[in-house]
Backbone as CSV, one residue per row, in Angstrom:
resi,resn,N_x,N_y,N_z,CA_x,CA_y,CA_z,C_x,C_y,C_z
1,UNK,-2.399,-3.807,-27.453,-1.455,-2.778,-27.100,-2.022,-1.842,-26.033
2,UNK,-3.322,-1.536,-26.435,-3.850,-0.413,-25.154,-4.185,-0.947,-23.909
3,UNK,-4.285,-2.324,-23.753,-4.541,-3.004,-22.526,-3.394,-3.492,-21.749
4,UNK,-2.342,-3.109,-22.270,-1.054,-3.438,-21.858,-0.301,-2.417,-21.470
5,UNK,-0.744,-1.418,-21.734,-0.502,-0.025,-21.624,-1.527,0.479,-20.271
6,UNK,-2.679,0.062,-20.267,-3.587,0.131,-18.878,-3.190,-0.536,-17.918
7,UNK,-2.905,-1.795,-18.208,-2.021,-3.006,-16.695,-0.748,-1.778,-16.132
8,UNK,-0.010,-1.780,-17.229,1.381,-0.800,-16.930,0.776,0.559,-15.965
9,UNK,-0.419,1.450,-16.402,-0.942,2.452,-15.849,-1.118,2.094,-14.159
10,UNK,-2.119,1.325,-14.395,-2.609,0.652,-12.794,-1.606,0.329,-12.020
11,UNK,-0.581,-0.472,-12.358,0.453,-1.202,-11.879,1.648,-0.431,-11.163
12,UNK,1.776,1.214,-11.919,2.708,2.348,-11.252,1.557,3.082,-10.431
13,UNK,0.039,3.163,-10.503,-0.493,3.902,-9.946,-0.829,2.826,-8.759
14,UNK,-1.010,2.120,-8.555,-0.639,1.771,-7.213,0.460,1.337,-6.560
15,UNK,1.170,1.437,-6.870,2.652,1.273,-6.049,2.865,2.705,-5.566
16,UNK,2.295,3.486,-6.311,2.464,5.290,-6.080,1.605,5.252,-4.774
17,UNK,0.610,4.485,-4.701,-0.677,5.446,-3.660,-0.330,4.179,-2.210
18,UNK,1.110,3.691,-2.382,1.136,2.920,-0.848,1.459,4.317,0.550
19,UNK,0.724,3.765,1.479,0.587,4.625,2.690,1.773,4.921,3.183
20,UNK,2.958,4.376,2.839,4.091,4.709,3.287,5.361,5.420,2.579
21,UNK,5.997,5.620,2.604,7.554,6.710,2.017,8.441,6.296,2.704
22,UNK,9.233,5.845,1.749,10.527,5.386,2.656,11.589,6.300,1.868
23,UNK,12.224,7.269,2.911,13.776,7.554,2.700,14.829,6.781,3.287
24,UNK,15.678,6.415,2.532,17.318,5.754,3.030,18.420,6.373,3.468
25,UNK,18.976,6.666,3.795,20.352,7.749,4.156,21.180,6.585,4.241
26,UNK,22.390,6.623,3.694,23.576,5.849,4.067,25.066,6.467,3.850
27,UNK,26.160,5.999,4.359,27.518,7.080,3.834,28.056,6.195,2.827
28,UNK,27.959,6.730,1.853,28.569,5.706,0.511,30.135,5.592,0.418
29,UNK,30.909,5.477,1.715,32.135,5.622,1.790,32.378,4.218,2.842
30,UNK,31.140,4.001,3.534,31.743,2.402,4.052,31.337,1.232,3.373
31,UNK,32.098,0.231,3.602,32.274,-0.839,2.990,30.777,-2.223,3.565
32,UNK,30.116,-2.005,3.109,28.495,-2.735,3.717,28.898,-4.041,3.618
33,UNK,29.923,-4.467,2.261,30.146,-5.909,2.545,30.915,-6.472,3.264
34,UNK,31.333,-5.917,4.485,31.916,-6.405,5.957,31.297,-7.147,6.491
35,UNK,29.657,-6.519,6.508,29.216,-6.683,7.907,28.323,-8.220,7.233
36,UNK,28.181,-8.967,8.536,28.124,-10.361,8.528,27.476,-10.230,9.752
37,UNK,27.243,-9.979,10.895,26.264,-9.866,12.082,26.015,-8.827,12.564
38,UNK,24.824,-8.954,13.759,24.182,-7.576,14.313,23.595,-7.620,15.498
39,UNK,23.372,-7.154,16.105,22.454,-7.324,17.691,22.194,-5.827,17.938
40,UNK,21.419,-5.910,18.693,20.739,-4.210,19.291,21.339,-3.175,19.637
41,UNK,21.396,-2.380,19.731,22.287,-1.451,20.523,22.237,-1.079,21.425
42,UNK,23.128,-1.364,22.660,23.393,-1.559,23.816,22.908,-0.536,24.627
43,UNK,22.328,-0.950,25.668,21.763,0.098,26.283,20.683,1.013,26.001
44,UNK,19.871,0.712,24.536,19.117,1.080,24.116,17.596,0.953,24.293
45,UNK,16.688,1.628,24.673,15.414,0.998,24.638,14.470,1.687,23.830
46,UNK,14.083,0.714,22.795,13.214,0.549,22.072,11.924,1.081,22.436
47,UNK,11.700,2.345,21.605,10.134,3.023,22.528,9.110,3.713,21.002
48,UNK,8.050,3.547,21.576,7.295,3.999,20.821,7.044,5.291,21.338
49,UNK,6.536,6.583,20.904,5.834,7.976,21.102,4.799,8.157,20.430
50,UNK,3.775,8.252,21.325,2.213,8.334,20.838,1.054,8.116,21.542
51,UNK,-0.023,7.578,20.978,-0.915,7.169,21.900,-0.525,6.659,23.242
52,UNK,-1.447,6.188,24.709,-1.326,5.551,25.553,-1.443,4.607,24.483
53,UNK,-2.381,3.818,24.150,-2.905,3.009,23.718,-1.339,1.803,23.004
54,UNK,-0.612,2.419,22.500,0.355,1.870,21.820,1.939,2.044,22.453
55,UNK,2.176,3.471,23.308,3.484,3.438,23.955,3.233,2.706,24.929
56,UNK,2.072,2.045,25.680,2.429,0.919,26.969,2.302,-0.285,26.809
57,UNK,2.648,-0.239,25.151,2.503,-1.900,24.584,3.463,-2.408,24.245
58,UNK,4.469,-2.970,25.330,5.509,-3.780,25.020,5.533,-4.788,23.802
59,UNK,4.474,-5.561,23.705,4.143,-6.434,22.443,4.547,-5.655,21.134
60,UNK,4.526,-4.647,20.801,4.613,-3.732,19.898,6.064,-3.524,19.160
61,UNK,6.852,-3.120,20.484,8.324,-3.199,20.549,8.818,-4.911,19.679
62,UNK,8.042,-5.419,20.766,8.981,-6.780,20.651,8.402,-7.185,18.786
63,UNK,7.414,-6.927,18.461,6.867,-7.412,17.125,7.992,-6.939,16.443
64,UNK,8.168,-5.322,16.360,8.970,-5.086,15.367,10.552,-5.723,15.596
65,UNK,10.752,-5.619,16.615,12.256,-6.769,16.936,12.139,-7.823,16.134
66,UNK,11.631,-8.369,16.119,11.313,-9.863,15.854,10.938,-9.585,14.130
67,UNK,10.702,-8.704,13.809,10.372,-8.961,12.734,11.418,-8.147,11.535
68,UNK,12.472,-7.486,12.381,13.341,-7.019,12.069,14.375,-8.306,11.930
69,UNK,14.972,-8.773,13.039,15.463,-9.739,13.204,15.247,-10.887,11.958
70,UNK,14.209,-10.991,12.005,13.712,-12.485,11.173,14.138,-11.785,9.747
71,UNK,13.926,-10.569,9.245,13.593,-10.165,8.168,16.107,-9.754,7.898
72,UNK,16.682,-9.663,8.667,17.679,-9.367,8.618,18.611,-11.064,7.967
73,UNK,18.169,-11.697,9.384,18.335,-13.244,8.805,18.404,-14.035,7.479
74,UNK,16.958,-13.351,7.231,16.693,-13.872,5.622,17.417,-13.300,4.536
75,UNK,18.378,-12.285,4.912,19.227,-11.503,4.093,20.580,-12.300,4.170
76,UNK,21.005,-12.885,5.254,22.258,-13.936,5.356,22.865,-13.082,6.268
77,UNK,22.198,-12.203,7.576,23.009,-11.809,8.455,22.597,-12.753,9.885
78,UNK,23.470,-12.966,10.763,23.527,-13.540,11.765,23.255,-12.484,12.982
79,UNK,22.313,-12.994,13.542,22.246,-12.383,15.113,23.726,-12.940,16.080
80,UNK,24.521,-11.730,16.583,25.400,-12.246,17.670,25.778,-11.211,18.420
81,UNK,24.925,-11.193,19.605,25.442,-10.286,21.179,26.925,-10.223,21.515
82,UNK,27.610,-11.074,20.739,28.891,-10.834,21.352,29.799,-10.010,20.996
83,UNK,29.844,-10.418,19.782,30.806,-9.475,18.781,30.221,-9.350,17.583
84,UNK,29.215,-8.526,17.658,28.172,-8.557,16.270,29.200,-7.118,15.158
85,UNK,28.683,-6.830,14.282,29.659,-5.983,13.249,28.912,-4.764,12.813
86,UNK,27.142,-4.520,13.293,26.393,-3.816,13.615,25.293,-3.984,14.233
87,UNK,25.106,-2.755,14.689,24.096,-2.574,15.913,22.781,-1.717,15.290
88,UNK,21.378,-2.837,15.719,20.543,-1.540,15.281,19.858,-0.642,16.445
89,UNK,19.324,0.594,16.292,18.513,1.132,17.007,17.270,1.128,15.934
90,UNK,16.296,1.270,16.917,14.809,1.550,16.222,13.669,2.247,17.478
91,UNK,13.450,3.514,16.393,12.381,4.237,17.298,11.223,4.724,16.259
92,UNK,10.062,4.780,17.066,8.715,4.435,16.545,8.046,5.774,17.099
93,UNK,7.423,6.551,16.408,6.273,8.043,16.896,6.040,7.903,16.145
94,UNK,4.255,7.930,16.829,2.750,7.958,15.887,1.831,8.570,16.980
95,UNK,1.010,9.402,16.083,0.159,10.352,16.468,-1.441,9.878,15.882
96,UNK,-2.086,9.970,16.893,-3.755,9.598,16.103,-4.289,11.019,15.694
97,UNK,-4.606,10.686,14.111,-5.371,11.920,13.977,-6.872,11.437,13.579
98,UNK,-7.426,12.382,13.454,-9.331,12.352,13.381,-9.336,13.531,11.731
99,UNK,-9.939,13.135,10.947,-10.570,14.073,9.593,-12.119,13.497,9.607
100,UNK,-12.912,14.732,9.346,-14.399,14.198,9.608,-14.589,15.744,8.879
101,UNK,-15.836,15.432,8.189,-16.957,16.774,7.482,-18.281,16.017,7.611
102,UNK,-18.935,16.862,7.694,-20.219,16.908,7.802,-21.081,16.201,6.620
103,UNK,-22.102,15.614,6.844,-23.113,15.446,5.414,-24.669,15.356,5.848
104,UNK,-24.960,15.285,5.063,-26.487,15.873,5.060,-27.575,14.729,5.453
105,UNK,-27.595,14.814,6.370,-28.831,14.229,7.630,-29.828,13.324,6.320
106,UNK,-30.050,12.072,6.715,-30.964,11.256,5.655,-32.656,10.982,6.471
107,UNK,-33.288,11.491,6.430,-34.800,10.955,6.886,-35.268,9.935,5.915
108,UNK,-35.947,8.701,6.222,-36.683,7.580,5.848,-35.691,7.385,4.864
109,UNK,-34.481,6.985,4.769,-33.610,6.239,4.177,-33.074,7.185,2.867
110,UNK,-33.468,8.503,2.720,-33.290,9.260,1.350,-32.827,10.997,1.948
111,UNK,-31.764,11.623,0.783,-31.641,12.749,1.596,-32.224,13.381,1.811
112,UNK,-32.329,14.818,2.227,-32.953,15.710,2.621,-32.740,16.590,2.234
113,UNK,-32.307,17.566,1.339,-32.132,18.503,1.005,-32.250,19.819,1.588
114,UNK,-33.692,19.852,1.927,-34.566,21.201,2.787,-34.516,21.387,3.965
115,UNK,-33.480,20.714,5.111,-32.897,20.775,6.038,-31.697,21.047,6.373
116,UNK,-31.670,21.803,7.584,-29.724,22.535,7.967,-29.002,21.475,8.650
117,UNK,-29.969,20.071,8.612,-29.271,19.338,10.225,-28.067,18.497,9.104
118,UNK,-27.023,18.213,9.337,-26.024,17.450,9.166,-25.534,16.746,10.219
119,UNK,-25.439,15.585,9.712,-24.583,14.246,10.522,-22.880,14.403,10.230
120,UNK,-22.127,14.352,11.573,-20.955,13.974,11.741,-20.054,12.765,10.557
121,UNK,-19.187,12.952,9.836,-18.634,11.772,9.501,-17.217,12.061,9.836
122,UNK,-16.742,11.299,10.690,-15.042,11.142,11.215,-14.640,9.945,10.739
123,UNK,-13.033,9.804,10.401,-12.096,8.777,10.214,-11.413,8.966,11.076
124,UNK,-10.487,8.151,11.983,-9.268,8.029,12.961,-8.346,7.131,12.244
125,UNK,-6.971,7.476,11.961,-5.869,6.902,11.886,-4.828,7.233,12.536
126,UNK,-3.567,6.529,12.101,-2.808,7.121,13.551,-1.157,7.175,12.018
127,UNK,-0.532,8.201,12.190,0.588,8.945,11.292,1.780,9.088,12.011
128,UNK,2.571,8.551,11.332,3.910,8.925,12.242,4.967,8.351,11.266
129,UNK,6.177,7.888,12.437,7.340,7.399,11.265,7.855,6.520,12.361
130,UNK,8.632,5.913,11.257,10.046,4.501,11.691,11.114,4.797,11.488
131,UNK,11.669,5.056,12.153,13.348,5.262,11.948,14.158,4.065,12.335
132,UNK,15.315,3.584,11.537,15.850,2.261,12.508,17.024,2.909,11.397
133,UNK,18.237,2.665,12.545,19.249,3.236,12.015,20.311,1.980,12.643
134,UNK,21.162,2.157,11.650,22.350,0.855,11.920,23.750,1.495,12.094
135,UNK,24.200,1.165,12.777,25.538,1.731,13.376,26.500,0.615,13.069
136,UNK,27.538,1.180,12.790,28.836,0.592,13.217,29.470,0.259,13.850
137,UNK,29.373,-1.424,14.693,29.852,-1.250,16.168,31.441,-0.674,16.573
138,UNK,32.330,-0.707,15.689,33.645,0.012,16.025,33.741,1.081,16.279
139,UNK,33.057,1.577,15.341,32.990,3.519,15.633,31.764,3.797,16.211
140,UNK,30.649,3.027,16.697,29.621,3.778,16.930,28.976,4.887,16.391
141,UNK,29.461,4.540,15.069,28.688,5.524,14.090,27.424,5.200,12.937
142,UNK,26.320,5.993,13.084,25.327,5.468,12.205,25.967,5.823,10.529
143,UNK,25.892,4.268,9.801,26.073,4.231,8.485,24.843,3.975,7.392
144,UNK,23.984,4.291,8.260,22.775,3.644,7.434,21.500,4.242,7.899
145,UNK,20.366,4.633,7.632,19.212,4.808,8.392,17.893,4.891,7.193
146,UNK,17.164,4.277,7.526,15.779,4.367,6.886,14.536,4.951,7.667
147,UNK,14.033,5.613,7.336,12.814,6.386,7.606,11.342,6.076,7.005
148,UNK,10.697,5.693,7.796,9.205,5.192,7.142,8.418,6.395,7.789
149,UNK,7.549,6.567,6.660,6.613,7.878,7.136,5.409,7.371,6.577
150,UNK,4.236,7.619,7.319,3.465,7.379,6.396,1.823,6.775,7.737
151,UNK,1.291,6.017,7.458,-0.482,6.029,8.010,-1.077,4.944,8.080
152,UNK,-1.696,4.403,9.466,-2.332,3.211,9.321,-3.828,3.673,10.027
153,UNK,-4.427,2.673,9.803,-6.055,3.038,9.952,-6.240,2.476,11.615
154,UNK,-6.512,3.209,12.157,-6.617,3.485,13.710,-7.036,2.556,14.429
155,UNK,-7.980,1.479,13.719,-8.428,0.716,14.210,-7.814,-0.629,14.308
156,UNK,-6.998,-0.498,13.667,-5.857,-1.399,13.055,-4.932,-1.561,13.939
157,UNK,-4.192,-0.032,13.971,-2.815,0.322,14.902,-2.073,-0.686,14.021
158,UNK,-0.823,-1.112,14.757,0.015,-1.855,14.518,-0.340,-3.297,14.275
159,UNK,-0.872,-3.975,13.338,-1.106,-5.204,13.050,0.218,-6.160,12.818
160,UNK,0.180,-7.392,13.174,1.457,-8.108,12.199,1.613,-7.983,11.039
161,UNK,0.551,-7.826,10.492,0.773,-7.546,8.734,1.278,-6.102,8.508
162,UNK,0.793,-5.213,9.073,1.544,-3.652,9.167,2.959,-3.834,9.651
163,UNK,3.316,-4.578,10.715,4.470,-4.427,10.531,5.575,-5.110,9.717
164,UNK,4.870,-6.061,9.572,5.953,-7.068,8.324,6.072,-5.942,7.106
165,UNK,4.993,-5.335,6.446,4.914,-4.479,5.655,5.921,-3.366,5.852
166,UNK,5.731,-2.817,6.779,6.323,-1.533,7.389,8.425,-1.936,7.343
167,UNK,8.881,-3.037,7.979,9.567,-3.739,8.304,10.624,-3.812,6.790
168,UNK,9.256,-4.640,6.104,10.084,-5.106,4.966,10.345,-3.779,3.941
169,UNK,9.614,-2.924,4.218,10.325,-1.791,3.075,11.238,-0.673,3.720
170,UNK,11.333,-0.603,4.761,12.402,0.030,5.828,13.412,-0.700,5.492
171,UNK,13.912,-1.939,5.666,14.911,-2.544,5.249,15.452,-2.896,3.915
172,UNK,13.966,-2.563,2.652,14.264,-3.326,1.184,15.903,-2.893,1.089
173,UNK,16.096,-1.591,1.265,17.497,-1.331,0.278,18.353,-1.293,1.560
174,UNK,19.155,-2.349,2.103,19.741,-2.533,3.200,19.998,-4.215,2.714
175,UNK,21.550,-4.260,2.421,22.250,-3.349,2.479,22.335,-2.311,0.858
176,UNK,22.949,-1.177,1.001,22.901,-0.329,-0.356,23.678,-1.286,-1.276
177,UNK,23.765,-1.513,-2.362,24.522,-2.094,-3.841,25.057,-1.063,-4.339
């Protein structure tokens, strides 16, 4: 019983400590089981805000397309430019931040105590959010939007696995039930 009760513990405490937060917004007054296709929204360009390092990386854009796309598909919606039944937008800002404190300088492999000198310790990650919001192509009105907030490790940036991750829980509750 108490070890089943510890799996259960662990099992909500990490689903709690994922790097990301997703809010949903949707208008619970349209009808989601209409829509049957989707394509981009017109005239739109897809941009990241942030580093150089990541806003002059077209690859970046196109990952999350693509992985939006693929991940929409697998839901039983159809890509169609022509007369699709919604349109998504998606915009991306991330900021690199640095957290670092000090610790206590080690001579011949052991601390030091009796010394003022301290060594630097910094982390870099980079924080921001995902917004991808789905419109209604008749009205051109957003009926839907998810918000990812949340932190990847700097060195990382945008990986394929970050964004499949990122991707797939931006979209989990899409469409709403």
């Amino acid at each position: 019983m108490m070890c089943r009760i510890f799996i259960m513990f662990v099992v909500v405490f990490f689903s709690a400590c994922s790097p990301f937060k997703v809010k949903v917004y949707y208008d619970e007054r349209f009808e989601f089981e209409d829509l049957k296709t989707f394509c981009w929204m017109s005239g739109c360009e897809f941009n990241i805000q942030g580093p150089s390092s990541l806003s002059g990386d077209t690859s970046i854009v196109h990952s999350f397309m693509k992985e939006i796309k693929s991940h929409l598909i697998a839901k039983g919606f159809e890509y169609n430019d022509e007369t699709p039944d919604f349109l998504i937008n998606l915009h991306v800002v991330a900021f690199e931040k640095k957290v670092g404190g000090y610790t206590p300088y080690h001579i011949y492999g052991r601390e030091n105590d009796f010394t003022p000198f301290l060594s630097e310790d910094s982390y870099q990650y980079l924080e921001g959010s995902l917004i991808i919001d789905i419109a209604n192509y008749k009205t051109s009105t957003v009926v839907w939007r998810s918000d990812v907030i949340g932190y990847t490790d700097s060195g990382k940036g945008f990986s394929e696995k970050t964004i499949k991750h990122v991707i797939s829980r931006a979209l989990r509750q899409f469409p709403p039930e």
